[in-house]
Biopython code that builds the backbone (N, CA, C, O; Angstrom):
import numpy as np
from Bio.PDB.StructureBuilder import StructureBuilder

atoms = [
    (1, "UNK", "N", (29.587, -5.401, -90.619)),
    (1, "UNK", "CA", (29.917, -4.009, -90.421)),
    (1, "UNK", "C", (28.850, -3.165, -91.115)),
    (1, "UNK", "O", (28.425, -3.382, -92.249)),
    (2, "UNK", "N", (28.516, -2.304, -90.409)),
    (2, "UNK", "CA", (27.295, -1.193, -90.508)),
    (2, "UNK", "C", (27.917, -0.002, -90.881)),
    (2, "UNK", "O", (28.583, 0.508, -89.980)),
    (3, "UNK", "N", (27.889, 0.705, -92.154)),
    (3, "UNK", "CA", (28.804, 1.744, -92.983)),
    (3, "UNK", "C", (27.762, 2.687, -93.049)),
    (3, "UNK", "O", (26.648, 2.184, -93.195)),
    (4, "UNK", "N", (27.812, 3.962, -92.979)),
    (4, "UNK", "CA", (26.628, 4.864, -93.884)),
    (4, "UNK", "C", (27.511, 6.109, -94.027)),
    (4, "UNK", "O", (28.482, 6.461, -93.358)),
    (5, "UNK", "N", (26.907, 6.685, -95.088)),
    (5, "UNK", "CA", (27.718, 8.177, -96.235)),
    (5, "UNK", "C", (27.173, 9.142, -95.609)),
    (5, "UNK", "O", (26.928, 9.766, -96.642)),
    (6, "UNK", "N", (26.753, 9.834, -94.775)),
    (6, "UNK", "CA", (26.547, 10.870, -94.603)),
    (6, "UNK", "C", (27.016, 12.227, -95.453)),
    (6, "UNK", "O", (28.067, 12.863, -95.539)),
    (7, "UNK", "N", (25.448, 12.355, -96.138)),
    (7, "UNK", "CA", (25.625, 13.584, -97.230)),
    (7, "UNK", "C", (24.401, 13.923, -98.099)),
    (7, "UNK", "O", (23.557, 13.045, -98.276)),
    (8, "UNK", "N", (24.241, 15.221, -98.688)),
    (8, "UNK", "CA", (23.121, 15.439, -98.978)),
    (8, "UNK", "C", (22.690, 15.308, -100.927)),
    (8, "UNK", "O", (21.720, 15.400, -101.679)),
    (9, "UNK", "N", (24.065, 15.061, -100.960)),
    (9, "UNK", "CA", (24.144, 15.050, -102.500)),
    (9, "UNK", "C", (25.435, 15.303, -103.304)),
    (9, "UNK", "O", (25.864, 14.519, -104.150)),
    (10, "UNK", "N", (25.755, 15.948, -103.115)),
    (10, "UNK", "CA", (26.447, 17.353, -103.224)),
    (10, "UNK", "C", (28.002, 16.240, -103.937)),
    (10, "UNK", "O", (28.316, 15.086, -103.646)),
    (11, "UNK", "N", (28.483, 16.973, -104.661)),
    (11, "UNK", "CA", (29.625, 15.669, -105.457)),
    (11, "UNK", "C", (30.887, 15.196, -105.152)),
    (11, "UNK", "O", (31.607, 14.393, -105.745)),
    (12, "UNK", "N", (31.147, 16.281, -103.384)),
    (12, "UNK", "CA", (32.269, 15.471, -102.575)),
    (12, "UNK", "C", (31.022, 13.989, -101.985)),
    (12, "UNK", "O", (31.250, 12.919, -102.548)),
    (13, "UNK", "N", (30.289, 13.989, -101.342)),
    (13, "UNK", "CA", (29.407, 12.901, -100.664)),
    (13, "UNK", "C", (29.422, 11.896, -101.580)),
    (13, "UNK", "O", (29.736, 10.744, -101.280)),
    (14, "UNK", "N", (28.905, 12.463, -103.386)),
    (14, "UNK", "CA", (29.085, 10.941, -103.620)),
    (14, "UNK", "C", (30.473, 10.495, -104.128)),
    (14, "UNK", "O", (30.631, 9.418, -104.703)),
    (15, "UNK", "N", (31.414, 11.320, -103.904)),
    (15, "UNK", "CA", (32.563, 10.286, -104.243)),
    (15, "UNK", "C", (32.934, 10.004, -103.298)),
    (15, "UNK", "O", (33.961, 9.364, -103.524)),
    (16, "UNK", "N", (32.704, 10.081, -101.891)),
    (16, "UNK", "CA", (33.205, 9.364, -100.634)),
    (16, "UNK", "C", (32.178, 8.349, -100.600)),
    (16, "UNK", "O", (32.439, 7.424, -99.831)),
    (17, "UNK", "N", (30.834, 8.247, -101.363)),
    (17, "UNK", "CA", (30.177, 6.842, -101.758)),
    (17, "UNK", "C", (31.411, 6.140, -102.199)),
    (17, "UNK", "O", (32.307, 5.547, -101.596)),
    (18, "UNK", "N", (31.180, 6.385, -103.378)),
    (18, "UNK", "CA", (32.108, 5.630, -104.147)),
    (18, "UNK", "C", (33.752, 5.398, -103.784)),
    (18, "UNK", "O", (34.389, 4.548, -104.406)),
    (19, "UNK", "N", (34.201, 5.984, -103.033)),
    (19, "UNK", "CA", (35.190, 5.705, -102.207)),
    (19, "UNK", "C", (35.504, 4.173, -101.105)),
    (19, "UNK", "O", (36.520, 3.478, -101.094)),
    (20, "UNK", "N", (34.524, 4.050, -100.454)),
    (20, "UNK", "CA", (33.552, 3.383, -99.208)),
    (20, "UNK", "C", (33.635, 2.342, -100.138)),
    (20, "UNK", "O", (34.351, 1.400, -99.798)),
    (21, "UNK", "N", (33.099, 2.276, -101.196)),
    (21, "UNK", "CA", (32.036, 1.030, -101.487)),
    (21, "UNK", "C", (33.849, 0.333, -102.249)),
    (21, "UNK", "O", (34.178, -0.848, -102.132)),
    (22, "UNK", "N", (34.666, 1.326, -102.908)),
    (22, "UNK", "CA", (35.768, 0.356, -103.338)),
    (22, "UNK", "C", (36.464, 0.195, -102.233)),
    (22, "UNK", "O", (37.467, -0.407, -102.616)),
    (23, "UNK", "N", (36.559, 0.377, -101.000)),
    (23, "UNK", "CA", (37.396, 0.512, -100.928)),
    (23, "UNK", "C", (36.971, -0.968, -99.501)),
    (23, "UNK", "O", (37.741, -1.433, -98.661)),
    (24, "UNK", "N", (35.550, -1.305, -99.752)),
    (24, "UNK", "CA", (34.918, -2.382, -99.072)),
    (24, "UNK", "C", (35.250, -3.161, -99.963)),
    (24, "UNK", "O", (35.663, -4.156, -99.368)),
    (25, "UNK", "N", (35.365, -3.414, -101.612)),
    (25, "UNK", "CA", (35.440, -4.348, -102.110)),
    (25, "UNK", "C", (36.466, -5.181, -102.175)),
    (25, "UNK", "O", (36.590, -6.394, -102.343)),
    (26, "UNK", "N", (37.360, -4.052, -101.965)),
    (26, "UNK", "CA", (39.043, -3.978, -102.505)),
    (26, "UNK", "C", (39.312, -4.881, -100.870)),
    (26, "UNK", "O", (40.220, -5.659, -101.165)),
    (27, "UNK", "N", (39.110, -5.024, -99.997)),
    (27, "UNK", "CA", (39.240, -5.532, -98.639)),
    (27, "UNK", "C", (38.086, -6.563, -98.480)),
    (27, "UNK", "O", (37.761, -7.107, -97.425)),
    (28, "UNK", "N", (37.538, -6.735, -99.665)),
    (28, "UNK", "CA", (36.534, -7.968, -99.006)),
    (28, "UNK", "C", (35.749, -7.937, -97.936)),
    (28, "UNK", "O", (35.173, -8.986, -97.646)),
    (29, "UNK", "N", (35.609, -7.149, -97.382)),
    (29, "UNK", "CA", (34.882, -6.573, -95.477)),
    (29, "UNK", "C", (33.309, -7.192, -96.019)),
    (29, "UNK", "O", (32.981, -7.217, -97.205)),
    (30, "UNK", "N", (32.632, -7.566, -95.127)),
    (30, "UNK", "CA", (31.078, -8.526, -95.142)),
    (30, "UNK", "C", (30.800, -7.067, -93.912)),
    (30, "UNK", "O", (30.927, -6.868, -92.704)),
    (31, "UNK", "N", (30.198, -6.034, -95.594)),
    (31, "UNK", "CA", (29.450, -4.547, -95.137)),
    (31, "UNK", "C", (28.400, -4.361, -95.688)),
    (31, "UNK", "O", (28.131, -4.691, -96.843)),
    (32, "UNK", "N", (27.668, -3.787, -94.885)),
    (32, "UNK", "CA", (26.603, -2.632, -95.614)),
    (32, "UNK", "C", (26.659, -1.541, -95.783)),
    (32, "UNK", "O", (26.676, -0.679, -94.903)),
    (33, "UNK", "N", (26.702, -1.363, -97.046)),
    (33, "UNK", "CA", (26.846, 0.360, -97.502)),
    (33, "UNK", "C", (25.809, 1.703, -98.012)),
    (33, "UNK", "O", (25.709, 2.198, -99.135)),
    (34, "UNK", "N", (25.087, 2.073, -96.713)),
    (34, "UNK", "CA", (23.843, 3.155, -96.478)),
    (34, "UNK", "C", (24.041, 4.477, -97.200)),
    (34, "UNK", "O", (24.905, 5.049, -96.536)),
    (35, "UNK", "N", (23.758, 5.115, -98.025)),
    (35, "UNK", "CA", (23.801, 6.427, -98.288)),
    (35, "UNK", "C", (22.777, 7.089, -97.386)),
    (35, "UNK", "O", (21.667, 6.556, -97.416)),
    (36, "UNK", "N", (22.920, 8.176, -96.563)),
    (36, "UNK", "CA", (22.086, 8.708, -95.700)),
    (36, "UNK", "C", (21.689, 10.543, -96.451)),
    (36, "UNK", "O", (22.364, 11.520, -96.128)),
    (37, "UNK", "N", (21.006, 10.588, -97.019)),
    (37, "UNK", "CA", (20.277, 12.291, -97.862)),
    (37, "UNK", "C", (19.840, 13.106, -96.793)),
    (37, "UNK", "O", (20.171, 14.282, -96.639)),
    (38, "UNK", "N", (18.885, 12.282, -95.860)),
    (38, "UNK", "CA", (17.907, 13.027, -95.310)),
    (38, "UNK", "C", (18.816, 14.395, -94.158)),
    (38, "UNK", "O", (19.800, 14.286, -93.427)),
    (39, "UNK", "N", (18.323, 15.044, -94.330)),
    (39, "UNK", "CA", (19.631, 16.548, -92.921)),
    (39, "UNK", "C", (18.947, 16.295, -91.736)),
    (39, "UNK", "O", (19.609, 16.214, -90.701)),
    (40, "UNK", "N", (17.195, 16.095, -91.689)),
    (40, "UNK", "CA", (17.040, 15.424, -89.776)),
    (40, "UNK", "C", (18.114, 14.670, -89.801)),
    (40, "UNK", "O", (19.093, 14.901, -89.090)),
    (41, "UNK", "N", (17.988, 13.134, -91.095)),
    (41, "UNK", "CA", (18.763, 12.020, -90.084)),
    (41, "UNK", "C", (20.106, 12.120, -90.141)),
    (41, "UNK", "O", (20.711, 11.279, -89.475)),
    (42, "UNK", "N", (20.917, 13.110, -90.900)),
    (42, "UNK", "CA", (21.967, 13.567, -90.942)),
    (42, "UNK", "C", (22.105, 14.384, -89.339)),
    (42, "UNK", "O", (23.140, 14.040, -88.769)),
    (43, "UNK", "N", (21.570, 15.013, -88.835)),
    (43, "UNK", "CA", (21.930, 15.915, -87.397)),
    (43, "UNK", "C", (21.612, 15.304, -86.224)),
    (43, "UNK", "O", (21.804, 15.726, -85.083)),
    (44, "UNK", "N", (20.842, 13.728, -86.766)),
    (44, "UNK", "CA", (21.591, 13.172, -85.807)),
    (44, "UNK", "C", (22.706, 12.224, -85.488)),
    (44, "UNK", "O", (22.650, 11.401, -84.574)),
    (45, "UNK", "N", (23.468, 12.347, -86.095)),
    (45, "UNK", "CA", (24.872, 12.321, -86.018)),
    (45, "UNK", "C", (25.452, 13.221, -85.393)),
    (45, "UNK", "O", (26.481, 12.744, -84.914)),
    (46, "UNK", "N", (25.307, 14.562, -85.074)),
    (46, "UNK", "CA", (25.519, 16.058, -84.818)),
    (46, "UNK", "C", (26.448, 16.200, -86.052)),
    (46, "UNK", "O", (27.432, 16.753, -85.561)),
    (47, "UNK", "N", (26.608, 16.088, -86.876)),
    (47, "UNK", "CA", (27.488, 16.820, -88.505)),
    (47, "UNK", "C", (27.214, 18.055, -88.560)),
    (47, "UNK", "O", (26.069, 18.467, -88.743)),
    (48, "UNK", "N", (28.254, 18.816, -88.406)),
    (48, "UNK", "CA", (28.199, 20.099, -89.224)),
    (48, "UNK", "C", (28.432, 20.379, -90.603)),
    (48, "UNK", "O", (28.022, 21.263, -91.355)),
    (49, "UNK", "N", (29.111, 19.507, -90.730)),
    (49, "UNK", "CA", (29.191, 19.664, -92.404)),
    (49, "UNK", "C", (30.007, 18.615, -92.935)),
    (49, "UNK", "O", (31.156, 18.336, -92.591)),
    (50, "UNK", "N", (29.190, 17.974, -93.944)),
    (50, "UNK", "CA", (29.158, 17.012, -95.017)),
    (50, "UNK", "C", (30.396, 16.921, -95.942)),
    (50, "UNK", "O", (30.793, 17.984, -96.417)),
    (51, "UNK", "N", (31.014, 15.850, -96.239)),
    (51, "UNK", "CA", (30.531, 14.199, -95.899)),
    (51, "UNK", "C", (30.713, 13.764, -95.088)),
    (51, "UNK", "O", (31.754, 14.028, -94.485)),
    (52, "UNK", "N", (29.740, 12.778, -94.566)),
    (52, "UNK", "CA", (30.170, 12.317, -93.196)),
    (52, "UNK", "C", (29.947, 10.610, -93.337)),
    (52, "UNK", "O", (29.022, 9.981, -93.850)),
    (53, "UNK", "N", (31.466, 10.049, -92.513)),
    (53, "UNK", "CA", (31.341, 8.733, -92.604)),
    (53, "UNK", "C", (31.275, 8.196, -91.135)),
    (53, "UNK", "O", (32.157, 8.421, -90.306)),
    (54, "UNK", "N", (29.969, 7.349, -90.857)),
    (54, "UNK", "CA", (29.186, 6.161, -89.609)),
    (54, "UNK", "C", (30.230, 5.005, -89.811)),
    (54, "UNK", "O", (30.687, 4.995, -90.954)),
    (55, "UNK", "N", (30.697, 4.073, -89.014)),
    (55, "UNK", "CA", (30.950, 3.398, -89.045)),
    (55, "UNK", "C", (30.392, 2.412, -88.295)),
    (55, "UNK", "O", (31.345, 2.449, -87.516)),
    (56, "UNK", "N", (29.579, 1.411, -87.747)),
    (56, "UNK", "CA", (29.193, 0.745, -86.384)),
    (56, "UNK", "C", (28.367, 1.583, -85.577)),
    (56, "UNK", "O", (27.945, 1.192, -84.489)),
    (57, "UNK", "N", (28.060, 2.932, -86.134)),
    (57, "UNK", "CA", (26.925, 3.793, -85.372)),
    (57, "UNK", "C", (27.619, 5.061, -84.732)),
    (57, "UNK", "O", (27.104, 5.978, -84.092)),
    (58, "UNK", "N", (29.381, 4.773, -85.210)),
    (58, "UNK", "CA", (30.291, 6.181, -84.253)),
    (58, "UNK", "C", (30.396, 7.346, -85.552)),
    (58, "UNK", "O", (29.609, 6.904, -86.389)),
    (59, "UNK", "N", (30.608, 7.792, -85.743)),
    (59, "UNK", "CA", (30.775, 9.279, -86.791)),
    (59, "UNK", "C", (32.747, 8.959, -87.038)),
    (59, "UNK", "O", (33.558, 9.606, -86.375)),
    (60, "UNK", "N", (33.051, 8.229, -87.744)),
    (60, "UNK", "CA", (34.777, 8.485, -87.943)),
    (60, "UNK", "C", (35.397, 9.715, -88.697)),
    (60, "UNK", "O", (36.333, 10.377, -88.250)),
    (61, "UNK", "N", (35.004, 9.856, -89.439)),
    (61, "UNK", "CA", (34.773, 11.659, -90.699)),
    (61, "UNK", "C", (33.990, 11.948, -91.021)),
    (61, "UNK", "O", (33.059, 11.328, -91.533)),
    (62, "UNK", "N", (34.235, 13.728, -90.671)),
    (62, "UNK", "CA", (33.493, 14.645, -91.132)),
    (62, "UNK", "C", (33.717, 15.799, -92.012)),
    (62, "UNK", "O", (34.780, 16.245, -91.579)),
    (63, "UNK", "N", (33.385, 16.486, -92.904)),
    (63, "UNK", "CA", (33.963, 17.234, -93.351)),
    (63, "UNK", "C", (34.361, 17.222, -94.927)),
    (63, "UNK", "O", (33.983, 17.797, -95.947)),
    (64, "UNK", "N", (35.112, 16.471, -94.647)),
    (64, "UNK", "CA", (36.453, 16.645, -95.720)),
    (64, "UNK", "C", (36.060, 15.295, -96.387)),
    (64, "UNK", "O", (35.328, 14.414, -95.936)),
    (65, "UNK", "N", (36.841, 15.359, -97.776)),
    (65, "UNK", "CA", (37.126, 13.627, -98.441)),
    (65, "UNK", "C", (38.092, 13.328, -98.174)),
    (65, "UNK", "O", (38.994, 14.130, -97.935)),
    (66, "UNK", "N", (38.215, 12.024, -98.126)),
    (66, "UNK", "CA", (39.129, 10.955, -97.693)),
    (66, "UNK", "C", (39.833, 10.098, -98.872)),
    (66, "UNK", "O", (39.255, 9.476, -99.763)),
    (67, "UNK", "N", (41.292, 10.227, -98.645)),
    (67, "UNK", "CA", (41.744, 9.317, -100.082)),
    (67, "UNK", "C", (41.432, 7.790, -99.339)),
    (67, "UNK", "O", (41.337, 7.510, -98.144)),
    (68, "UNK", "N", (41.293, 6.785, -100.768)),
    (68, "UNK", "CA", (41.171, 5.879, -100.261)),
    (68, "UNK", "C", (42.153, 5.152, -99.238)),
    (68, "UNK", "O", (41.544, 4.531, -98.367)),
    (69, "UNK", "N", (43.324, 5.105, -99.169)),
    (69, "UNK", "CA", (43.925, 4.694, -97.992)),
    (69, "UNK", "C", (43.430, 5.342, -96.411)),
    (69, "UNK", "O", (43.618, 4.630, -95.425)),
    (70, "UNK", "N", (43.132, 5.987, -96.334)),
    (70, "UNK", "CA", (42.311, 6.831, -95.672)),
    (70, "UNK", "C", (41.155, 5.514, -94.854)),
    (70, "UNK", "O", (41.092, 4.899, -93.789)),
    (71, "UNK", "N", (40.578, 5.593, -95.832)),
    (71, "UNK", "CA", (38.731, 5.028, -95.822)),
    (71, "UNK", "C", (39.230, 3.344, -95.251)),
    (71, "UNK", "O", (38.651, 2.847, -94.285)),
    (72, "UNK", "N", (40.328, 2.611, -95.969)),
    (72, "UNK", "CA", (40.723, 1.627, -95.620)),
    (72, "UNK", "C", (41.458, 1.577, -94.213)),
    (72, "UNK", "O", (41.307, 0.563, -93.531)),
    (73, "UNK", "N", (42.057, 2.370, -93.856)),
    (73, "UNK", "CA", (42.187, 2.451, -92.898)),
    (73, "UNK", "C", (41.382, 2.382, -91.179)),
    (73, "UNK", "O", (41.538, 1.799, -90.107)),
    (74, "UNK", "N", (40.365, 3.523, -91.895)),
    (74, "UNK", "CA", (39.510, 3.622, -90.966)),
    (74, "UNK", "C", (38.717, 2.399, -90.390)),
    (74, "UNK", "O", (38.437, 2.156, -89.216)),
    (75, "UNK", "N", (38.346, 1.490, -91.858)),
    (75, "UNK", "CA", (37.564, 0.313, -91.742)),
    (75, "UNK", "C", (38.443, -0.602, -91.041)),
    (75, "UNK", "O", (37.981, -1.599, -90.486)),
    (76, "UNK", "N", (39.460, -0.378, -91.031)),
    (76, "UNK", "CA", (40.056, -1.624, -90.982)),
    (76, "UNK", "C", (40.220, -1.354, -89.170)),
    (76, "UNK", "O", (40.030, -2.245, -88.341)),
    (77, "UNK", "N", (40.505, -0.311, -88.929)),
    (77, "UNK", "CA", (40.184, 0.026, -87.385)),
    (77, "UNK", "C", (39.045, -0.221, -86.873)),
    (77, "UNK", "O", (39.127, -0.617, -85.710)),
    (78, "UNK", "N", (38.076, -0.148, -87.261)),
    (78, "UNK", "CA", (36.328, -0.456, -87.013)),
    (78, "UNK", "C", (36.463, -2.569, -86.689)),
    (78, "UNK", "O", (36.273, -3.161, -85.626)),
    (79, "UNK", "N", (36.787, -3.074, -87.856)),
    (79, "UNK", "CA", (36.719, -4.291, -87.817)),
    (79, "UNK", "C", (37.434, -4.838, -87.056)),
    (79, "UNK", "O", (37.274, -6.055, -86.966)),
    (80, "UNK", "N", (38.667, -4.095, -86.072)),
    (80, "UNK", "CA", (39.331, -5.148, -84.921)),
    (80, "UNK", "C", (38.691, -5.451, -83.920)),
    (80, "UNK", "O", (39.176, -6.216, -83.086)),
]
sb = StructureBuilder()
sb.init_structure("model")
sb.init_model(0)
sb.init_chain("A")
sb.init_seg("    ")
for serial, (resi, resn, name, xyz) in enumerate(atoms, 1):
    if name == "N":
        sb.init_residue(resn, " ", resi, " ")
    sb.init_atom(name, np.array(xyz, "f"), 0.0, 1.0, " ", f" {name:<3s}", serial, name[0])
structure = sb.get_structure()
């Protein structure tokens, strides 16, 4: 599974890092976990606004943070 953070810094982005990455551990998932900075390679995603979570190459959230049940969730939809 192919994961990336979409975000520019900013201290909701990295706690939806750090969200992602427990919440891969906590589920054992065989992921890679990308932080993406750059705003070209951020728009192409089309994001309007940050954080934004890739999953497999689709955009699943945008916007907002995600509690971790949330994030587990999502993954766990990606991996069926």
């Amino acid at each position: 599974m192919e994961i990336k953070v979409l975000g520019t810094g900013c201290a909701k982005c990295k706690q939806l890092e750090k969200t992602v990455r427990a919440a891969v551990d906590e589920m054992g998932l065989d992921a890679t976990v990308e932080k993406v900075t750059e705003l070209t390679d951020i728009m192409e995603y089309g994001l309007m606004s940050t954080p934004g979570l890739v999953v497999n190459g689709e955009v699943r959230l945008a916007g907002r943070l995600p509690k971790l049940a949330e994030v587990k969730s999502i993954l766990e939809r990606a991996d069926a």
